[in-house]
KOLMIDREN-821478 format. One record per residue (C-alpha): x, y, z; residue in one letter. Coordinates in steps of 0.2 Angstrom, whole numbers, padded with zeros to 4 digits, always signed. Each point is the difference from the previous one (the first is absolute). Layout:
XYZA...
This chain:
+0004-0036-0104X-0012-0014+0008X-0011+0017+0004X-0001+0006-0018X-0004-0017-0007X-0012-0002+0013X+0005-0018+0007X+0004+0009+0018X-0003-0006+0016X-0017+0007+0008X-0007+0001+0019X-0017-0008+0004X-0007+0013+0010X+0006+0016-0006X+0005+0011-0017X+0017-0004+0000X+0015-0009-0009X+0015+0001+0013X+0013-0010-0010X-0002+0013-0011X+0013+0011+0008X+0005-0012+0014X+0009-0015-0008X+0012+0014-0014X+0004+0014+0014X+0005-0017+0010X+0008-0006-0015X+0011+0015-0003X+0007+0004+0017X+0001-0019+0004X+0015-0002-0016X+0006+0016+0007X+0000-0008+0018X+0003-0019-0007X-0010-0003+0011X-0004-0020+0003X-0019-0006-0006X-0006+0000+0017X+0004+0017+0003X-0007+0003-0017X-0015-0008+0006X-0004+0008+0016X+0002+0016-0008X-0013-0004-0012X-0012-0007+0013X+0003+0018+0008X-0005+0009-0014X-0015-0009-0004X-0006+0001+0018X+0004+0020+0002X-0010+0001-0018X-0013-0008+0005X-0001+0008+0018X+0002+0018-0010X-0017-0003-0011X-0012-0010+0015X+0005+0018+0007X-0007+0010-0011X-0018+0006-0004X-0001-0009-0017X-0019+0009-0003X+0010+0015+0001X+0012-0003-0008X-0010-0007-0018X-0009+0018+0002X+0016+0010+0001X+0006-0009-0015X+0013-0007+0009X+0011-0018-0001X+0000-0010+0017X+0017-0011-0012X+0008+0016-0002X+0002+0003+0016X-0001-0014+0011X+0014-0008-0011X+0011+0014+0005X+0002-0003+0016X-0001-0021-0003X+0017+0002-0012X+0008+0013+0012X-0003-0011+0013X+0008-0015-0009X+0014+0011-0004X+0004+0006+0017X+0001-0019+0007X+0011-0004-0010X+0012+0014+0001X+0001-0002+0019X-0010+0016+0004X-0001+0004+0020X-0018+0004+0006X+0005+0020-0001X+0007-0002-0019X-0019-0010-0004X-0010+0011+0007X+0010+0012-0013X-0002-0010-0014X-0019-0003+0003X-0002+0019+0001X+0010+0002-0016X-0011-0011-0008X-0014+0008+0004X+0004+0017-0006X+0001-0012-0017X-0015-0010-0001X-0011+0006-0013X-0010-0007-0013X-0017+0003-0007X-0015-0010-0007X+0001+0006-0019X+0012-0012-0003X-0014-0010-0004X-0003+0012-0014X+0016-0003-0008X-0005-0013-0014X+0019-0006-0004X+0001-0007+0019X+0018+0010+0002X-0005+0013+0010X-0008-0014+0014X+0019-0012-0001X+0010+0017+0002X-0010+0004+0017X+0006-0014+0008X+0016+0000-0006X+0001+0018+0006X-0004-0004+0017X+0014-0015+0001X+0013+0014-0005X-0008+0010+0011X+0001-0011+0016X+0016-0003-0004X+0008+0015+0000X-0010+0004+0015X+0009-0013+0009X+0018+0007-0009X-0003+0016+0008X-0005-0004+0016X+0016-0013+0000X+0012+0016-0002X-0010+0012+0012X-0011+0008-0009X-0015+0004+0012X-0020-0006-0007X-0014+0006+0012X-0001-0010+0016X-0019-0001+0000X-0004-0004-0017X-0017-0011+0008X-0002+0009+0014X+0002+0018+0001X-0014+0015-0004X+0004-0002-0019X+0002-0018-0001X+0002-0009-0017X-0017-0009+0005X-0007+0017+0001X+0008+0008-0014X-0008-0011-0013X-0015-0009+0007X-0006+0014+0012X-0011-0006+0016X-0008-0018+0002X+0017-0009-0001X+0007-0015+0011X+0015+0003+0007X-0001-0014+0012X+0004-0009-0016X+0018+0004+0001X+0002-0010+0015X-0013-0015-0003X+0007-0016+0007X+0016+0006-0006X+0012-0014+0002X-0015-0013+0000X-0007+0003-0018X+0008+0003-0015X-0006+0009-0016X+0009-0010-0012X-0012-0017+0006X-0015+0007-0007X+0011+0003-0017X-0003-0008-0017X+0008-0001-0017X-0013+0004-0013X-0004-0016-0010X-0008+0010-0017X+0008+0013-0006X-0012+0012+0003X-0004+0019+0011X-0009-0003+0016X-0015+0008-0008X-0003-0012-0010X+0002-0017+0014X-0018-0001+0003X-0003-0002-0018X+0013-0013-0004X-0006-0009+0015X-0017+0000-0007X+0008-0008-0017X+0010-0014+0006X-0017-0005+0013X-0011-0003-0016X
């Protein structure tokens, strides 16, 4: 909802709002879970950082000229991420869930286009749902594909094509974390219009 009103959280350095589908897929399994807050925490932390790591990684040039949404499918990952910590996932029922999500990140630029602003909110509430059940599937042995970033048809691939950065992923993982560089919008307002309203409160 914070998405659809547009009074979400937003990264510094790249196209993305990973609260978006990381803080209600973390939500949802963490009352399934009762998890405590600092499990619900980590979790969150988790899914911002995977977001994030997800759409360094991809060719964002590429991506703008296939019509394509870094959000839709960064955040995928990001909430199946969140969702498999807090359901206790081993590193073999992750990897599934990260695959999983993968064959489920989608989400296109003419959202933009959309003039009631429902179409962009539903996106990322898509790709909560879609993380999540992701992780639900994986929990019960459902197989995802073990090399979702690595392997000849890689996500990265699939939707940004050459000139991506997979050493992304791994960039001082453990020592930097996405959610640092994160900030809740203070106007109400699309990122294309930032520069402007930064313009208006200067003068």
């Amino acid at each position: 909802m914070a998405h659809a009103d547009e009074v979400d959280d937003i990264h510094c350095d790249i196209p993305l709002h990973p609260g978006c589908a990381a803080v209600p897929a973390a939500l949802a399994v963490g009352e399934r879970q009762k998890a405590s807050g600092k499990a619900l925490i980590n979790a969150v932390v988790l899914g911002y950082d995977i977001a994030g790591r997800v759409s360094s990684a991809l060719n964002q040039s590429e991506l703008q000229k296939r019509k394509r949404g870094s959000m839709g499918i960064s955040t995928c990952f990001g909430s199946a991420a969140a969702s498999s910590n807090l359901l206790g996932l081993s590193k073999e029922q992750v990897s599934s869930a990260l695959g999983l999500a993968g064959e489920q990140a989608c989400g296109t630029t003419a959202i933009f286009n959309e003039p009631t602003h429902m179409a962009k909110a539903f996106s990322e509430g898509v790709e909560a749902r879609n993380g999540v059940t992701a992780a639900l599937l994986a929990q019960v042995g459902f197989q995802g594909v073990p090399d979702i970033f690595e392997g000849s048809s890689n996500v990265l691939d699939a939707f940004s094509g050459e000139g991506n950065s997979p050493g992304q992923l791994i960039k001082d993982l453990g020592k930097y974390y996405y959610i640092i560089d994160g900030f809740i919008k203070n106007i109400r307002e699309a990122d294309l219009l930032k520069r402007l309203w930064k313009v208006c409160l200067k003068l």
